[in-house]
C-alpha positions as CSV (number, residue, x, y, z in Angstrom):
1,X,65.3,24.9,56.7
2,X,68.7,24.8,54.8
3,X,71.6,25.1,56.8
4,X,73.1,27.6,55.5
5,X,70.5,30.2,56.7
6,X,71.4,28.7,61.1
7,X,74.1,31.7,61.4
8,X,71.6,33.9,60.6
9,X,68.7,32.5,62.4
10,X,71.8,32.9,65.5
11,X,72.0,36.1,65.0
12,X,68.4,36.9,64.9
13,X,68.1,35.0,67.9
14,X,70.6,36.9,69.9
15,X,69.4,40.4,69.2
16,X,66.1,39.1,69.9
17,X,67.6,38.0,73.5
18,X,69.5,41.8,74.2
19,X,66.0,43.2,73.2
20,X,64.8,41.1,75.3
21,X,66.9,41.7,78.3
22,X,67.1,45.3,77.9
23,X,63.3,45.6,77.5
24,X,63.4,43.4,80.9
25,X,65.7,46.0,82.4
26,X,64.1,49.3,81.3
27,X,60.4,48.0,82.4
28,X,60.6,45.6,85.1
29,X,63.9,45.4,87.1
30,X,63.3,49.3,88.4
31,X,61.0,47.5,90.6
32,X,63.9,45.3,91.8
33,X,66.7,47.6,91.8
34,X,68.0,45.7,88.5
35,X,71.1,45.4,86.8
36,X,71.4,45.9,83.2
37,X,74.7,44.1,82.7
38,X,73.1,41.1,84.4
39,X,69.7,41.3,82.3
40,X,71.5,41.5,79.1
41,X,73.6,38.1,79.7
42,X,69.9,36.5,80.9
43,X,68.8,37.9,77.1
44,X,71.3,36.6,75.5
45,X,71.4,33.5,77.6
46,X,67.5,33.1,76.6
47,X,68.6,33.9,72.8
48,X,71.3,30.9,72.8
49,X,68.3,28.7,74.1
50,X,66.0,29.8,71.9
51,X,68.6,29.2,68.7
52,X,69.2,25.9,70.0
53,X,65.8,24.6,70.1
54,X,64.8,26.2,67.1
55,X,67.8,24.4,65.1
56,X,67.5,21.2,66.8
57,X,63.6,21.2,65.5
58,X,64.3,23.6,61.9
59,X,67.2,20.7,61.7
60,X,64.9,17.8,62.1
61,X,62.3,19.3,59.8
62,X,65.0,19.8,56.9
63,X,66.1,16.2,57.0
64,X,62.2,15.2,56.7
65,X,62.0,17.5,53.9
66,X,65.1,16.2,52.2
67,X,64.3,12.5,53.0
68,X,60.9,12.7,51.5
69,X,62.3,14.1,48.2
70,X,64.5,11.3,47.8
71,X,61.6,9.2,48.6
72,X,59.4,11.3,45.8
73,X,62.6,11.1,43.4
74,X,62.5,7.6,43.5
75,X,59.4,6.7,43.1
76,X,59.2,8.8,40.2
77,X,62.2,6.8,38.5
78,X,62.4,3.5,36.8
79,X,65.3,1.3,39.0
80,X,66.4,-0.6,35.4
81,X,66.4,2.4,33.0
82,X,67.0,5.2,35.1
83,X,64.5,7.1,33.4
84,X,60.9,8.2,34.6
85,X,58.7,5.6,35.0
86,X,54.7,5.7,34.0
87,X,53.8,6.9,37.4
88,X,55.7,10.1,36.8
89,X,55.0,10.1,33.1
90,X,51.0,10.2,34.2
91,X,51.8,13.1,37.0
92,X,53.5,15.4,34.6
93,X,51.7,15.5,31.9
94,X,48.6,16.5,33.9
95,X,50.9,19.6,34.6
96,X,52.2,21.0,30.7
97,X,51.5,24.3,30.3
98,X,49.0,25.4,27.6
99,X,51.5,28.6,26.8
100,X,53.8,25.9,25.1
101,X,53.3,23.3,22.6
102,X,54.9,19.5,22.7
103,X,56.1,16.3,20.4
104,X,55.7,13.5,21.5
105,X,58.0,10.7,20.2
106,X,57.3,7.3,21.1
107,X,59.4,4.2,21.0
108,X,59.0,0.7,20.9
109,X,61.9,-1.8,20.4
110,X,61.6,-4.1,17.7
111,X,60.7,-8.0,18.6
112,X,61.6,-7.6,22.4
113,X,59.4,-10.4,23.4
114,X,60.9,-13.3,21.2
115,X,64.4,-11.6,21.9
116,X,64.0,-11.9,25.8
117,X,62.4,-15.5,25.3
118,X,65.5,-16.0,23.2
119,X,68.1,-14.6,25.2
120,X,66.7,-14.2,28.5
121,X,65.5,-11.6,30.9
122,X,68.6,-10.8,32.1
123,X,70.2,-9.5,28.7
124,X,66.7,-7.9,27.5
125,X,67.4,-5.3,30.9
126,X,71.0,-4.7,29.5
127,X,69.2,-3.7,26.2
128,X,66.7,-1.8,27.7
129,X,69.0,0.0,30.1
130,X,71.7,1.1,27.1
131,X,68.4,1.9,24.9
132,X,67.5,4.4,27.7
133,X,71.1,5.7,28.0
134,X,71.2,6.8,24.4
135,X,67.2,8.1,25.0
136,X,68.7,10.5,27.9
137,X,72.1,11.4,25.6
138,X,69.9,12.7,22.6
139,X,67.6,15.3,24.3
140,X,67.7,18.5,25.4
141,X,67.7,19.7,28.7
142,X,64.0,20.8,29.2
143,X,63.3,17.5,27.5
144,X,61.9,14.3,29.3
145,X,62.3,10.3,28.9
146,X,60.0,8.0,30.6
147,X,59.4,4.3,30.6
148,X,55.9,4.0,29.4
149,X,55.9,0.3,30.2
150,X,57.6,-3.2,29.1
151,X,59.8,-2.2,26.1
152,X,58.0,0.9,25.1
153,X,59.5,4.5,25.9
154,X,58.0,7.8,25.4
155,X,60.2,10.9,25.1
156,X,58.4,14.9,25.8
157,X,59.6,17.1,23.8
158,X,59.0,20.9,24.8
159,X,58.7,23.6,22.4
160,X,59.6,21.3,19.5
161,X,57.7,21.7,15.9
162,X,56.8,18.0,14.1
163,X,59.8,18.1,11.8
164,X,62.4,18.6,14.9
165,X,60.9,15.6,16.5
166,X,61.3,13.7,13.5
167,X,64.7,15.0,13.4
168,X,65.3,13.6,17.1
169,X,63.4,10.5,16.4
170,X,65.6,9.7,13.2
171,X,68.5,10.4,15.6
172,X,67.8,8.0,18.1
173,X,66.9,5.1,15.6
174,X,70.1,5.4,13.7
175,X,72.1,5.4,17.4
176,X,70.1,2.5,18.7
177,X,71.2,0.4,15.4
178,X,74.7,1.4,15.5
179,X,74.7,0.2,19.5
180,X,77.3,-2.9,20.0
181,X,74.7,-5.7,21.1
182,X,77.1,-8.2,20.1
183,X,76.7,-11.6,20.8
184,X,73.2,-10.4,20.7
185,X,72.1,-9.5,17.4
186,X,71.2,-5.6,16.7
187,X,68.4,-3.7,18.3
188,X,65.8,-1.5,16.3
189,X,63.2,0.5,17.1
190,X,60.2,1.4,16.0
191,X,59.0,5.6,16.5
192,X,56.3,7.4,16.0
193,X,55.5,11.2,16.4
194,X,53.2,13.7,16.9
195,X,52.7,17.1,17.8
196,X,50.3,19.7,19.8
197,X,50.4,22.0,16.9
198,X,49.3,19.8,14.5
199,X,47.4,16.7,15.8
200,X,45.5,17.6,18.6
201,X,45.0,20.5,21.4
202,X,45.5,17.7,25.0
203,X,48.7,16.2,25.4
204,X,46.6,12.9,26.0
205,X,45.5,12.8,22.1
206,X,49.5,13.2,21.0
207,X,50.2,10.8,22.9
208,X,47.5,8.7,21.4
209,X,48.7,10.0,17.6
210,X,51.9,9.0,18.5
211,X,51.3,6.0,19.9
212,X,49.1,5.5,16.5
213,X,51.8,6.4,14.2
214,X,54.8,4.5,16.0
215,X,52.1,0.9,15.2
216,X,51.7,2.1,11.8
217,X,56.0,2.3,11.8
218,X,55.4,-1.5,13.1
219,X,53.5,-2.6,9.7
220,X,55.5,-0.8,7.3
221,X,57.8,-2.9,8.2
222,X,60.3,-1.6,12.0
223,X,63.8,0.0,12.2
224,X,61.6,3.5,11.2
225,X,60.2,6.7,12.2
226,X,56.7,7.7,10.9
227,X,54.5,11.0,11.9
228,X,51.4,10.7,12.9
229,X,48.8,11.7,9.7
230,X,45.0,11.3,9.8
231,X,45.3,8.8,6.9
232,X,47.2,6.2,9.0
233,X,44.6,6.4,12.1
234,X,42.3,4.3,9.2
């Protein structure tokens, strides 16, 4: 329970305790030649009780709560990229609404293999990481970025026709080559997209197409964006 709703869980608390001590009064101190004065302190003595326990243990059960979202948060994000990793990307997708339709566009970054033999490990992450950053600083809102594994990011785009992703997937390429790698030479990317509307009805066959397309960006020759079409599955 948030904190903000204790003073009210207080208050609840202490009118139980007058109910509770007049009740006590009215039914059973007759019997014992009561006081009411003295039966409404004992209420609200047993209401103060009663709020204390119940925050100490509402208390403990918020921090649980809260500590296991953080635990859930991060295990849903990729510590280098700071986007969602394939865990999360595998979760939500199970969980896309059939009352919208979705792009996919995924990305691949151009000879990443013979650039981190080249260069190392430690400067592939740096060009991972700033790869992600633009990724994040190119979508919308209600739009998602995961890590799909090694080099290869996929973005999920809500409510967005095949052109619009191309749009977005143009965008991204032209920010990634304009990215300061120096010493380093320049980073590409290879993208492909695909959409619910045109190239399948389960998100797992975009995902497929788009996969498919961004390989056939990869013969044509990198540094592009290509849409999925039947012709290139061939």
């Amino acid at each position: 329970m948030k904190k903000k709703y204790m003073p009210g869980l207080l208050i609840s608390m202490l009118t139980a305790g007058i109910i509770f001590g007049a009740s006590f009064h009215l039914v059973l101190m007759p019997l014992f030649d009561g006081q009411l004065l003295h039966c409404i302190f004992s209420g609200l003595l047993f209401g103060l009780i009663s709020y204390y326990f119940a925050y100490f243990f509402f208390n403990r059960y918020w921090l649980l709560q809260k500590e296991n979202m953080q635990l859930t948060n991060s295990s849903r994000v990729d510590q280098l990229t700071g986007v969602f990793n394939r865990k999360a990307f595998e979760n939500d997708i199970l969980n896309l609404g059939y009352n919208h339709f979705y792009s996919i566009v995924f990305i691949d970054i151009d000879n990443f293999r013979e650039f981190n033999n080249l260069y190392g490990h430690q400067v592939g992450d740096t060009v991972l990481s700033n790869v992600s950053d633009i990724l994040k600083s190119s979508i919308r809102s209600c739009d998602t970025v995961y890590r799909y594994g090694g080099e290869e990011l996929v973005i999920v785009l809500k409510d967005c026709k095949k052109n619009q992703a191309f749009t977005i997937g143009e965008k991204v390429r032209e920010k990634i080559c304009m990215l300061d790698n120096s010493p380093y030479p320049p980073i590409t990317v290879s993208v492909g997209v695909a959409c619910t509307v045109n190239d399948g009805s389960r998100i797992i066959d975009i995902i497929k197409a788009a996969d498919i397309a961004m390989l056939y960006a990869k013969r044509q020759g990198k540094n592009r964006v290509e849409v999925f079409d039947k012709s290139i599955a061939l």
